[in-house]
C-alpha positions as CSV (number, residue, x, y, z in Angstrom):
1,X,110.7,153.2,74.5
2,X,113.7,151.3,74.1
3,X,113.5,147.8,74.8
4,X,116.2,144.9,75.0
5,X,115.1,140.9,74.2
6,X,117.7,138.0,74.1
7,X,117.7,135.4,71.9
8,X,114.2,134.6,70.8
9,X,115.5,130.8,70.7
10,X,117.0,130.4,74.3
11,X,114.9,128.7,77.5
12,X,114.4,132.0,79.3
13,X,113.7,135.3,77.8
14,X,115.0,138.6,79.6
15,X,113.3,141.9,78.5
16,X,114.2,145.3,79.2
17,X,111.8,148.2,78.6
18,X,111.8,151.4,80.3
19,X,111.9,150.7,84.2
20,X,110.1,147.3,84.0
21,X,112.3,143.6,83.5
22,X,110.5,140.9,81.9
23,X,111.5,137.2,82.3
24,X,109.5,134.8,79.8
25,X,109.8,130.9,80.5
26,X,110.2,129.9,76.6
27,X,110.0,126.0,76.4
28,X,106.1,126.2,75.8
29,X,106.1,122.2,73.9
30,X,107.9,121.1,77.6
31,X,105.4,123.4,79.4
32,X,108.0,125.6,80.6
33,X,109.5,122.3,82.9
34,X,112.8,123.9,85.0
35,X,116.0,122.8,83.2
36,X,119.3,123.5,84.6
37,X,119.7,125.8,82.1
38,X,116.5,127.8,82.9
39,X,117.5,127.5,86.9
40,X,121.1,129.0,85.6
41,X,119.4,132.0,83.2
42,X,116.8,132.9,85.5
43,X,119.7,133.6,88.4
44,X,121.4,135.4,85.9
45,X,118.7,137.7,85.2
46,X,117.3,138.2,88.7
47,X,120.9,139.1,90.1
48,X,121.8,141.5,87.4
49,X,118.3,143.6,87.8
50,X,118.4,143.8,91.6
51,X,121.6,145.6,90.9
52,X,120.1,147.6,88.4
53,X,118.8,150.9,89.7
54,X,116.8,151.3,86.6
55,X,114.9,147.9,86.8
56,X,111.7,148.7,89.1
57,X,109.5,145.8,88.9
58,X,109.9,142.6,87.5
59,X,107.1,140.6,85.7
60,X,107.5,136.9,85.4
61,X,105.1,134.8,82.6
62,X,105.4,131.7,80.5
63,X,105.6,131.5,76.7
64,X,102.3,129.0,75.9
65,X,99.7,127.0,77.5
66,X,101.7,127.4,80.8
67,X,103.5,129.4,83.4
68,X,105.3,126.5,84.5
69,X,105.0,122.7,85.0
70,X,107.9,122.2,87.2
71,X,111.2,120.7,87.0
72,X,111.9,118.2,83.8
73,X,111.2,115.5,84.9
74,X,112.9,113.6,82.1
75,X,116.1,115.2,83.1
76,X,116.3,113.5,86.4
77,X,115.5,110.1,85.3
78,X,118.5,110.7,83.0
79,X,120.8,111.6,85.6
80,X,119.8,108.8,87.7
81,X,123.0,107.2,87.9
82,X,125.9,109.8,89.2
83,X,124.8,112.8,90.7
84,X,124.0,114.8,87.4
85,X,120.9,116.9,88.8
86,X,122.9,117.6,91.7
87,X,124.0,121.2,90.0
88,X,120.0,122.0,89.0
89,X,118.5,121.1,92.2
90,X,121.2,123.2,94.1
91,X,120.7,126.5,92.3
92,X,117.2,126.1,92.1
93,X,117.4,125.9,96.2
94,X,119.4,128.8,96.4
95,X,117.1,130.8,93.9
96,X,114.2,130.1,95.4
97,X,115.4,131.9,98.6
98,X,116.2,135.0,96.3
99,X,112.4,134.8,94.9
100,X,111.2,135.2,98.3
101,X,113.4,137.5,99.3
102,X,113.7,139.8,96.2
103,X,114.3,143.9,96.7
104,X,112.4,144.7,93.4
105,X,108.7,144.7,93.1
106,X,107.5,141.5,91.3
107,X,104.3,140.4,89.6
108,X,104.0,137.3,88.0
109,X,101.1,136.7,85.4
110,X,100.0,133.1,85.5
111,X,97.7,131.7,82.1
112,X,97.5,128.0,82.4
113,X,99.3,125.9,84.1
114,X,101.9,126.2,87.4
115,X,103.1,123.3,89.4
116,X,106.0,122.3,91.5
117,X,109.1,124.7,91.2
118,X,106.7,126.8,88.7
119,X,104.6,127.6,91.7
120,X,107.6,128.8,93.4
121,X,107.9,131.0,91.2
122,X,104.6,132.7,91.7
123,X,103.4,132.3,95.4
124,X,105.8,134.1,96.9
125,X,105.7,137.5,94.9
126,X,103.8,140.6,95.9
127,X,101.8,140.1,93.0
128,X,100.7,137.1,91.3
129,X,97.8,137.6,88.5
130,X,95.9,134.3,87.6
131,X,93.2,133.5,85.0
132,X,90.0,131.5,84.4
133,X,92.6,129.1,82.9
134,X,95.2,128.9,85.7
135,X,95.8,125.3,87.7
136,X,97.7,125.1,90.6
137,X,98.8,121.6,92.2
138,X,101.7,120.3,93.8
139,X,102.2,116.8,92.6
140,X,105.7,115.4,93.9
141,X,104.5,112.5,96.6
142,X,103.0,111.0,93.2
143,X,106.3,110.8,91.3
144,X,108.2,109.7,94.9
145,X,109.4,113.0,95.7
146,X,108.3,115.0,98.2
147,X,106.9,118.7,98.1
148,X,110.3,120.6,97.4
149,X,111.1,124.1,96.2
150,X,110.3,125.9,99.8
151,X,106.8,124.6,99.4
152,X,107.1,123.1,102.8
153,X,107.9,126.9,104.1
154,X,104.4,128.1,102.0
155,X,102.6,125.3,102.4
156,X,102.9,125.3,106.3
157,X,101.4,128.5,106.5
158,X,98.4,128.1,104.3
159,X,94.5,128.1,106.3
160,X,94.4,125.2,108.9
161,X,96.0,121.9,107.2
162,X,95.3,123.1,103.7
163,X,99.0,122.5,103.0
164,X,99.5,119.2,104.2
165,X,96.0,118.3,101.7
166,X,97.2,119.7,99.0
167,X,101.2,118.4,99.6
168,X,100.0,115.0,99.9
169,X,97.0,114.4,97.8
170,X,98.2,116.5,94.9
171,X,95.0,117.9,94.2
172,X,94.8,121.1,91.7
173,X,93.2,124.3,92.8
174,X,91.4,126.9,90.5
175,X,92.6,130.5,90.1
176,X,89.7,131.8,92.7
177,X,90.9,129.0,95.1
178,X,94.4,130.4,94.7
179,X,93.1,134.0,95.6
180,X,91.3,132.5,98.8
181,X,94.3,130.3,100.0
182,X,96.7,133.3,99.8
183,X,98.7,131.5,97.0
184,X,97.6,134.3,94.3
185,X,96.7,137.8,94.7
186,X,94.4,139.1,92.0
187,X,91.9,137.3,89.1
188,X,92.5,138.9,85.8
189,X,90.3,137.3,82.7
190,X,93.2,135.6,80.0
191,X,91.4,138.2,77.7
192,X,93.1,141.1,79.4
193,X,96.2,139.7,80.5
194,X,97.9,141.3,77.6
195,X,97.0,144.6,77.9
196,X,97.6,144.7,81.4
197,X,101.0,144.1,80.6
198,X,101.3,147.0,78.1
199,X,100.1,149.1,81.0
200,X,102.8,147.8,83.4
201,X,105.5,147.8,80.8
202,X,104.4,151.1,80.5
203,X,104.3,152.2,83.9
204,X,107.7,153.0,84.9
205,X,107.8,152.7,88.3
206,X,108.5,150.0,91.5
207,X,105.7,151.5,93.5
208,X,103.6,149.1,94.8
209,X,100.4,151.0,95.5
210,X,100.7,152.2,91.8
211,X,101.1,148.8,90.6
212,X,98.5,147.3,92.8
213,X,95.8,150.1,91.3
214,X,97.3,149.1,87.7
215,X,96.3,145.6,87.9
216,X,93.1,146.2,90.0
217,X,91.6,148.0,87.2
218,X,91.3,144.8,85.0
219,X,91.2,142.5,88.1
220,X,87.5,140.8,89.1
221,X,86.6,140.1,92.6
222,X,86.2,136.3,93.1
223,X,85.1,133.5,95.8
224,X,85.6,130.1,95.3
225,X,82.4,127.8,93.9
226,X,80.0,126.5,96.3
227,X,81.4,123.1,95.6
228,X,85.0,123.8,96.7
229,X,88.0,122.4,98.6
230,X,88.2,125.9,100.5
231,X,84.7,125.3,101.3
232,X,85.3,122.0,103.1
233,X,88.2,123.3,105.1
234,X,86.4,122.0,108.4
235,X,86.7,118.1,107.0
236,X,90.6,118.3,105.8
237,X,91.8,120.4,109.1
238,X,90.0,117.3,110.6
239,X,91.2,114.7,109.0
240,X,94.8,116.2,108.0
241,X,96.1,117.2,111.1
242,X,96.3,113.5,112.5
243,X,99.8,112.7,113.1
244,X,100.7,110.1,110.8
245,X,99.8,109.4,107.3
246,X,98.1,106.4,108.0
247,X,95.5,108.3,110.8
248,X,94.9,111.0,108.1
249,X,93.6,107.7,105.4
250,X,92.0,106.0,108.3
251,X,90.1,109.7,109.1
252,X,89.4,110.7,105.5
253,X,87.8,107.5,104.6
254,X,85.4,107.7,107.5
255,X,84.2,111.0,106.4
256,X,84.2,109.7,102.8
257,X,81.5,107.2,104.1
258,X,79.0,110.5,105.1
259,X,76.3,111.9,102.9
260,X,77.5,114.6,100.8
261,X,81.3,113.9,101.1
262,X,81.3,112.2,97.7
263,X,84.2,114.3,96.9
264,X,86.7,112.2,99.2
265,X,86.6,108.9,96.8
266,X,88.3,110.4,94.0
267,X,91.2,112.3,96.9
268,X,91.7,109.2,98.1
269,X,92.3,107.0,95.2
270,X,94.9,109.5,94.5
271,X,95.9,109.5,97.5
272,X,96.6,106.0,97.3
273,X,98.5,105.5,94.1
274,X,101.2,107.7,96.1
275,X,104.3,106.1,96.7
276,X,104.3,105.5,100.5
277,X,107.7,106.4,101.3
278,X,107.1,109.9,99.5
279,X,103.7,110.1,101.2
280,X,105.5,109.8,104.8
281,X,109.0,112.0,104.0
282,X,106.2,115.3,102.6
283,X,104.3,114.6,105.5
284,X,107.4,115.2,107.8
285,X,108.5,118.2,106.1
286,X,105.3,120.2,106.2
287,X,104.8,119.6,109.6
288,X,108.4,120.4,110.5
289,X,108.3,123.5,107.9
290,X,105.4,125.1,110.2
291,X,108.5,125.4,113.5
292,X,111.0,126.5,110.4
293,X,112.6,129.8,108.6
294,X,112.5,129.9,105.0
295,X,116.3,129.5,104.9
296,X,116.0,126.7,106.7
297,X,113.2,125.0,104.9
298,X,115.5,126.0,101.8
299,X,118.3,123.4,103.4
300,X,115.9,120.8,104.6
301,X,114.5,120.5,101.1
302,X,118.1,120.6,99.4
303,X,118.7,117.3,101.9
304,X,115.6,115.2,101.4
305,X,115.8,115.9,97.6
306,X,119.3,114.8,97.1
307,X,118.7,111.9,99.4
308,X,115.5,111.0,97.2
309,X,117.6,111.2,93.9
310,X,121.0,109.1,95.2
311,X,118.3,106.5,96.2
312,X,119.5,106.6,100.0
313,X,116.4,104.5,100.9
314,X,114.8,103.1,97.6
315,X,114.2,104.1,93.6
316,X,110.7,105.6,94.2
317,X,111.1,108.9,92.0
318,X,112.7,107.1,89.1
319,X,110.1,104.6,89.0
320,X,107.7,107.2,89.4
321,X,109.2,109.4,86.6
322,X,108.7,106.1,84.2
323,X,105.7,105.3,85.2
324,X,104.3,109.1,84.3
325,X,106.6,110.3,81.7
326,X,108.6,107.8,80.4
327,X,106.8,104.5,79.7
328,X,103.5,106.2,80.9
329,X,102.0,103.1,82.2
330,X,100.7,104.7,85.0
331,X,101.7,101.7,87.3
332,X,104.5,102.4,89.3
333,X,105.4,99.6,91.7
334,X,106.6,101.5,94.9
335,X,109.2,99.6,97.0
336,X,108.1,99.0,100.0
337,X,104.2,98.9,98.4
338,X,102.1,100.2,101.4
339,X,102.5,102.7,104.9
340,X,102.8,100.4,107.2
341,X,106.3,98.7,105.7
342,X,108.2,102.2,105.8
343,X,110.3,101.8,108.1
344,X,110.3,105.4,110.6
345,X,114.3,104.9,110.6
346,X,114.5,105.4,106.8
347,X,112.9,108.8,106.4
348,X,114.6,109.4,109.5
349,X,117.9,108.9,107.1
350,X,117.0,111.4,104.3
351,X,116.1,113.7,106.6
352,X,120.0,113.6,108.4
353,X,122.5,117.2,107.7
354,X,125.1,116.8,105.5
355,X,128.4,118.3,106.4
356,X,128.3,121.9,106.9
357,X,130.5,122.5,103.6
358,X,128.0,120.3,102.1
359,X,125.0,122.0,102.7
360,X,122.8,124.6,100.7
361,X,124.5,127.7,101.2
362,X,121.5,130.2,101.8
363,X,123.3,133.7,102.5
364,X,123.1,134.9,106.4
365,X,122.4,138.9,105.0
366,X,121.7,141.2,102.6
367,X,125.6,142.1,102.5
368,X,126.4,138.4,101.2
369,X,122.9,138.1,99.4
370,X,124.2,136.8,96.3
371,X,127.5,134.8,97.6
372,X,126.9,130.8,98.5
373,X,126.6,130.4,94.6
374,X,127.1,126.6,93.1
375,X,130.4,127.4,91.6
376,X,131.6,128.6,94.9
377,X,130.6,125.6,96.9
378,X,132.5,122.2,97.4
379,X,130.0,120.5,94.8
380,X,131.1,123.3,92.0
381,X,135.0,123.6,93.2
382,X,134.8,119.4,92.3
383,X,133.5,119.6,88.9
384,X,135.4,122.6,87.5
């Protein structure tokens, strides 16, 4: 079978063999964190197979101990100053609405961990293959972001209020809890992972019930443990559909003070160490991402994160990027410090359009799919 690899060296592998396309995220000492240049490649690749009546499915893995932390963080504590990230963040908007939306069957096989922008990479394909060594969270509202990547578009439609617990506490889930919350479709043990890629690379076709009875022959049924967050769904619909961030802390610590919900302490500390602002902007953008398309959830997200990043309303994320990966103190001192000093009209701010020219340009149809590009947009037109 002839087969076709780039550079062993570069960020993001593309390999060709037979009818199957493989991209490999290759920065396994960064844990695969998003670059620009692995936002740029992976476009690259995805565009060029779609068009490619050869390619049939498309398996997506990470080179290492993970899929995928999410985007370098280190990168945007660099650009701090003048708009820098502004390129990455927008192509990583405008690919994640061709991941959703992608004409070629895709599988991505998840060992270890996925976070963030990895994540979006993985819940929204038809087939997503985790291990006993798979953990899932989405983290941002810790670093003073909020939960990007159209995560307020899968989040949303999670069980109950499932989303808006895992958006704003940041707690991990297992690969069995990813099965039973819909973000994962089949449990495969790390042992087998590699020869159920032989058999796929082998396979040769795009069909999906042919795939699906591919990967359930090494898959295992699973439920989640008896000690679960899917199993305590009843407490976080509860508590987390309250209407403001401060009913859903005042709710979860009166549960937290019943027998047998010693679980909540440790949620709620992290909960707490969130910065506030963050907290209030994810909380926002989940519950408007349950009324929203993905396309606009896509431009929502663009928004609040390039609001977040100029600093519109404060320097959260960069002092919660130091405080995690640059001095690793793990003290950051949010400004304001609690709830109740965000002021409504400030998220109200980095929630406001930009000018039409100026927003993420998501294409309208499949006969533009790939148009609304970086380089075609005012942002690219001013840096060329």
């Amino acid at each position: 079978m002839a087969q076709q690899q780039t550079n062993p060296e570069e960020v993001v592998l593309g390999q060709e063999a037979g009818g199957a396309r493989v991209i490999t995220l290759n920065r396994p000492r960064q844990l695969n964190g998003i670059s620009d240049r692995v936002v740029y490649l992976l476009a690259q690749f995805l565009e060029k197979w779609e068009k490619d009546e050869n390619a049939k499915l498309v398996i997506f893995k990470g080179a290492g101990r993970a899929f995928s932390a999410g985007g370098d963080l280190k990168m945007f504590y660099e650009g701090k100053s003048n708009d820098s990230c502004l390129e990455v963040v927008y192509r990583m908007y405008w690919l994640c609405y061709h991941i959703h939306t992608y004409k070629k069957t895709t599988i991505a096989l998840v060992n270890g961990l996925v976070m963030g922008g990895g994540a979006a990479m993985v819940a929204p394909l038809k087939f997503a293959v985790v291990t006993e060594k798979t953990i899932f969270a989405t983290p941002e509202a810790s670093v003073g972001l909020h939960t990007d990547c159209s995560f307020s578009y899968i989040h949303s439609r999670l069980p109950g209020y499932l989303g808006e617990y895992l958006a704003l506490t940041g707690d991990r889930l297992n690969a069995k809890e990813m099965i039973s919350a819909g973000l994962a479709t089949h449990f495969v043990s790390s042992e087998k992972l590699e020869e159920l890629e032989k058999r796929l690379l082998d396979l040769d076709t795009g069909d999906e019930s042919a795939v699906r009875a591919v990967i359930e022959e090494f898959s295992t049924d699973v439920q989640p443990d008896e000690d679960s967050i899917l199993n305590k769904l009843s407490i976080i619909n509860k508590c987390f559909s309250a209407e403001t961030v401060e009913d859903i802390i005042k709710t979860f610590e009166s549960e937290a003070s019943i027998d047998g919900n010693q679980w909540i302490a440790p949620v709620l500390k992290g909960l707490r160490r969130s910065s506030p602002t963050a907290l209030k902007i994810t909380l926002s953008s989940i519950r408007e991402g349950r009324k929203q398309s993905l396309p606009e959830c896509l431009t929502k997200e663009f928004r609040l994160t390039m609001n977040i990043l100029r600093s519109v309303v404060n320097g959260d994320v960069y002092e919660g990027i130091r405080a995690l990966s640059i001095d690793k103190d793990n003290a950051p001192k949010w400004n304001p410090t609690t709830l109740e000093e965000v002021k409504n009209e400030d998220i109200d701010r980095v929630f406001q359009p930009f000018s039409s020219e100026q927003e993420l340009q998501v294409p309208s149809d499949d006969s533009n799919r790939w148009s609304g590009k970086y380089e075609n947009t005012v942002y690219g037109r001013a840096s060329s």
